[in-house]
Residue frames as qw, qx, qy, qz and C-alpha x, y, z in Angstrom:
[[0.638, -0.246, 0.345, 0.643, -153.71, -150.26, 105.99],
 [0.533, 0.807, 0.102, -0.233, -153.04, -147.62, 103.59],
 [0.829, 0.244, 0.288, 0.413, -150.91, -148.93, 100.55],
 [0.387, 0.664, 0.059, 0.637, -149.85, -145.52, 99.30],
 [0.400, -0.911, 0.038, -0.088, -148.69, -144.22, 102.60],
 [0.491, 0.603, -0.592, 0.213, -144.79, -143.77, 102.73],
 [0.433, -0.388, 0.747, -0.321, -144.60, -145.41, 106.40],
 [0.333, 0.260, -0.858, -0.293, -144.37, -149.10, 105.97],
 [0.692, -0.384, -0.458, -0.406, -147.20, -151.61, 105.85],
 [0.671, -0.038, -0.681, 0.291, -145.28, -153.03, 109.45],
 [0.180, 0.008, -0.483, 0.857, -145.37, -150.04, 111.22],
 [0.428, -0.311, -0.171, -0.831, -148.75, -149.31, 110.45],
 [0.703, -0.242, -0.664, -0.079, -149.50, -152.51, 111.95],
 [0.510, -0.224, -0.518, 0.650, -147.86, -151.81, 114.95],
 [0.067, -0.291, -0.052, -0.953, -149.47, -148.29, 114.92],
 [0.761, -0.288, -0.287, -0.506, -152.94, -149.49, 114.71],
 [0.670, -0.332, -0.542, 0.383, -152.02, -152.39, 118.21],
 [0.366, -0.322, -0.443, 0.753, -151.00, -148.71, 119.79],
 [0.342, -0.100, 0.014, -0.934, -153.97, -146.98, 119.13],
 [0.692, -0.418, -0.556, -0.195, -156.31, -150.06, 120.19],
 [0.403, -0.322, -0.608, 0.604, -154.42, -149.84, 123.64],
 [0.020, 0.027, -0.211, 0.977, -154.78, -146.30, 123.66],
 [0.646, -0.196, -0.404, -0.617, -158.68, -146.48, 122.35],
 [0.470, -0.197, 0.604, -0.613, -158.98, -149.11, 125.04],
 [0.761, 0.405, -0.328, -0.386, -159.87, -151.64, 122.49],
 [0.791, 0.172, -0.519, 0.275, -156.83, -153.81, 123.77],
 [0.493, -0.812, 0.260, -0.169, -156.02, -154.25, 126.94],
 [0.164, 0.506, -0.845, 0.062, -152.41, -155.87, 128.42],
 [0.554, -0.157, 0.763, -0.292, -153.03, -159.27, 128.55],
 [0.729, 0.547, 0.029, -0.411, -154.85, -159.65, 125.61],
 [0.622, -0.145, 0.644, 0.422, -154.28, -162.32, 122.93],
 [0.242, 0.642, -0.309, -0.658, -153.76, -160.71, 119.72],
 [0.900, 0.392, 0.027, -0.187, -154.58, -162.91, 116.09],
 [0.842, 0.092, 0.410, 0.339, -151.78, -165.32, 114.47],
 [0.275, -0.442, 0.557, 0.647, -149.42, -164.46, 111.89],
 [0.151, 0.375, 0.836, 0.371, -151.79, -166.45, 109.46],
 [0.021, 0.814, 0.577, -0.065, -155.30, -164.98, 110.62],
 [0.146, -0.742, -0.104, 0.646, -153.49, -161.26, 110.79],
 [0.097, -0.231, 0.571, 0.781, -152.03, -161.54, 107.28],
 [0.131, 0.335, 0.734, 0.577, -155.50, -162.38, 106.01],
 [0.081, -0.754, -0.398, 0.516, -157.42, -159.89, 108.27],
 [0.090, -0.724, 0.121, 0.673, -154.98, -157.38, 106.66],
 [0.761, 0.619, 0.190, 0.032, -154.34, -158.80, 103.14],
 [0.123, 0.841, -0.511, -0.126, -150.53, -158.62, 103.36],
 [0.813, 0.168, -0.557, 0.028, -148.32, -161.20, 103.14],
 [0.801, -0.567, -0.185, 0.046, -147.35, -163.05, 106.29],
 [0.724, 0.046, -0.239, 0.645, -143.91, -161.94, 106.01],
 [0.086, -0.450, 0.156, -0.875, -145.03, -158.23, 106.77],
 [0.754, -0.622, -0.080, -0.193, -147.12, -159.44, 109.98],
 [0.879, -0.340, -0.162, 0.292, -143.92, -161.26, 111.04],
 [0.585, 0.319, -0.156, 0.729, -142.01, -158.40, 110.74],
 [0.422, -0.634, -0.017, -0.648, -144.92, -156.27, 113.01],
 [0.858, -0.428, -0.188, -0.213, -144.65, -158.82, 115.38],
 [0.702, 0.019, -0.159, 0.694, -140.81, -158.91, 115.76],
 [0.039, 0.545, -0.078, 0.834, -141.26, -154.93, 116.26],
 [0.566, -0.649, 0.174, -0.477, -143.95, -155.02, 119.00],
 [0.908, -0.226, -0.237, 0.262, -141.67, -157.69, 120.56],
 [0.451, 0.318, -0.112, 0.826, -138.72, -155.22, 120.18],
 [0.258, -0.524, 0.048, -0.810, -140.78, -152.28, 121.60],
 [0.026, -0.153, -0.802, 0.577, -141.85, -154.63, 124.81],
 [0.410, 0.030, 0.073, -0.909, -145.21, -154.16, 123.48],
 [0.943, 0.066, -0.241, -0.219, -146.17, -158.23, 122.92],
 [0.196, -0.460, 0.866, -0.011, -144.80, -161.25, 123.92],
 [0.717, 0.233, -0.422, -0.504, -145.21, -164.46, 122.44],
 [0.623, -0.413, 0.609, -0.265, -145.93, -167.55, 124.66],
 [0.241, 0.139, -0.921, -0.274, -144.61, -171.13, 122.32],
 [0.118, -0.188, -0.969, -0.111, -148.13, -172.92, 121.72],
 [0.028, 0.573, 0.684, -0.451, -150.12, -170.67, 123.43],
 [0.275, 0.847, 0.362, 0.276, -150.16, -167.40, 120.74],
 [0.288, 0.265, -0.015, 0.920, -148.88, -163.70, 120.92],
 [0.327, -0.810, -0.486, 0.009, -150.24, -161.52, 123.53],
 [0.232, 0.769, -0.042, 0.594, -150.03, -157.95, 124.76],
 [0.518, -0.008, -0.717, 0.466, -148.05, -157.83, 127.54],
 [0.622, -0.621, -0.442, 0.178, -148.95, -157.91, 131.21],
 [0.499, -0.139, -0.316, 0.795, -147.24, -154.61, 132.23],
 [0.120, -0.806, -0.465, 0.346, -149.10, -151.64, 134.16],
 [0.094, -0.641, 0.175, 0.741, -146.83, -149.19, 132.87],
 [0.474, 0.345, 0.756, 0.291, -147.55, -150.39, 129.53],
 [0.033, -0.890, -0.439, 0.114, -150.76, -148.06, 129.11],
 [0.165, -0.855, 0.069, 0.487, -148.99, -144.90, 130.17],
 [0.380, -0.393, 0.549, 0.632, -146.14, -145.37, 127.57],
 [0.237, 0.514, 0.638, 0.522, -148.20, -145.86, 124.45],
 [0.046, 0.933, 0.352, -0.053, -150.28, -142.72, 125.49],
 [0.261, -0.861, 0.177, 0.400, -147.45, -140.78, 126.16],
 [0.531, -0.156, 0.661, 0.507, -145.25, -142.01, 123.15],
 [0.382, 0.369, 0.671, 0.518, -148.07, -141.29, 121.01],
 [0.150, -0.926, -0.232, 0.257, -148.84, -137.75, 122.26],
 [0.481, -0.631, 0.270, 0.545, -145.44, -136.77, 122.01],
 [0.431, 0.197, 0.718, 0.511, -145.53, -138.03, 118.27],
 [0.172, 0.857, 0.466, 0.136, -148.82, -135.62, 117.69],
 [0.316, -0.874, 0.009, 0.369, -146.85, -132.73, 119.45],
 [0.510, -0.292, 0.598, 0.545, -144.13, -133.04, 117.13],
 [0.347, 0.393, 0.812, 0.257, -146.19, -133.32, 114.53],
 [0.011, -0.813, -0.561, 0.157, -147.70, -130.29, 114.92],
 [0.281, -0.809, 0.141, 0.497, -145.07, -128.31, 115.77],
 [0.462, -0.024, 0.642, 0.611, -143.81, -129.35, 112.45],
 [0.302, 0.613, 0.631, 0.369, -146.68, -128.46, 110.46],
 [0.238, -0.908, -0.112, 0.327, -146.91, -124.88, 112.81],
 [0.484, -0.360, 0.387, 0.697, -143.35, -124.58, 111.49],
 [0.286, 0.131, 0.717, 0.622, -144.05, -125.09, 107.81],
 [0.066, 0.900, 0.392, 0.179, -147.14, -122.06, 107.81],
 [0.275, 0.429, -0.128, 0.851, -144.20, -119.95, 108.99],
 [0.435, -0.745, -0.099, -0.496, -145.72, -119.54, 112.32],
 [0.137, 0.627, -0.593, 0.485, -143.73, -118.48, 115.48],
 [0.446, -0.003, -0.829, 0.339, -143.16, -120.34, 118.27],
 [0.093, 0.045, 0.467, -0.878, -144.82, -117.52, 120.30],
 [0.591, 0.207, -0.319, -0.712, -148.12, -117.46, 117.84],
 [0.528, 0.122, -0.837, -0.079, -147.97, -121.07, 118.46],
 [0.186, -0.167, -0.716, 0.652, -148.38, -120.97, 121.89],
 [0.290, 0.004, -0.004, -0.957, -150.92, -118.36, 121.87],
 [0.671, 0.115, -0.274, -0.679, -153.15, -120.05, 119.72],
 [0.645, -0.064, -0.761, -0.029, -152.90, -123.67, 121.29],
 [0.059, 0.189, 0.693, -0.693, -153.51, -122.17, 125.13],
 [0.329, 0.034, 0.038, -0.943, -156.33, -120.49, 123.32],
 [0.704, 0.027, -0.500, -0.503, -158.05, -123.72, 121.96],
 [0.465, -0.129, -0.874, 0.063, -157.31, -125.51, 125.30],
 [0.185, 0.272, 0.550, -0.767, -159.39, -123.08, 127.04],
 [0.671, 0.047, -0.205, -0.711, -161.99, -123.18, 124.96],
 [0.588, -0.055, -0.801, -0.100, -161.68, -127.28, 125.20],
 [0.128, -0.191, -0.906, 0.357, -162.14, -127.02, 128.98],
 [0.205, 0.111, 0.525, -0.818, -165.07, -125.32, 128.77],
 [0.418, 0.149, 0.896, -0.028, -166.42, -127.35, 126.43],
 [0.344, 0.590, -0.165, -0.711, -166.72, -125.06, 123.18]]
C-alpha cells in the first residue's frame, strides 16, 4: 500500500487482487484472506478492507460464500477482463503522459510501432 498515493487505500487493494489475476498469482476460484487477516496483512483498518471487498463484489470480481469466506469468482471470462481493463488503463495512461511532453499523436504512433518492433525481435 502506498499511504501518500492520492488513489485510495481501497482501490489499491482492489488493484493489487487485479494484478495477482493478471500475474497469475490468483486464479478464479481462489479463496482470498478475511476481512480480519487482510486488515492485518495490510495494516489498515478493517473498515478499508470492507470497503475493497464491497468493490470487488461490485466489479463481479469476488463473491462471498456465508461461512465459507470470500473467493474470486468462478468465471472464464473473468481473466480476459482484468487484462484488458488494465491495458486499456496503461494506454490511457500513456497517452496522457505523451500528451503532457507536447507530443503529437502522429510522433506517438511512430515511436510506439517503433518499440514494438524492436520488442518482437527481442531488443
Amino acid at each position: 500500500m502506498d499511504f501518500n498515493s492520492s488513489m485510495p487505500i481501497y482501490l489499491q487493494m482492489v488493484n493489487e487482487v487485479k494484478k495477482a489475476l493478471a500475474r497469475g498469482e490468483l486464479s478464479p476460484g481462489d479463496k482470498i484472506p478475511s476481512h480480519k487477516e487482510r486488515a492485518q496483512m495490510s495494516q489498515v483498518n478493517p473498515n478499508t478492507v470492507q470497503r475493497a471487498y464491497q468493490e470487488m463484489e461490485r466489479e463481479g470480481l469476488t463473491e462471498t460464500l456465508r461461512g465459507q469466506g470470500t473467493f474470486i469468482r468462478n468465471d472464464p471470462s473473468l481473466l480476459q477482463r482484468i487484462r484488458s481493463e488494465m491495458a486499456q488503463a496503461a494506454v490511457r495512461q500513456f497517452i496522457e503522459e505523451m500528451r503532457g511532453l507536447g507530443i503529437e499523436p502522429e510522433e506517438t504512433e511512430r515511436m510506439l510501432r517503433n518499440e514494438l518492433h524492436k520488442g518482437m525481435e527481442g531488443e
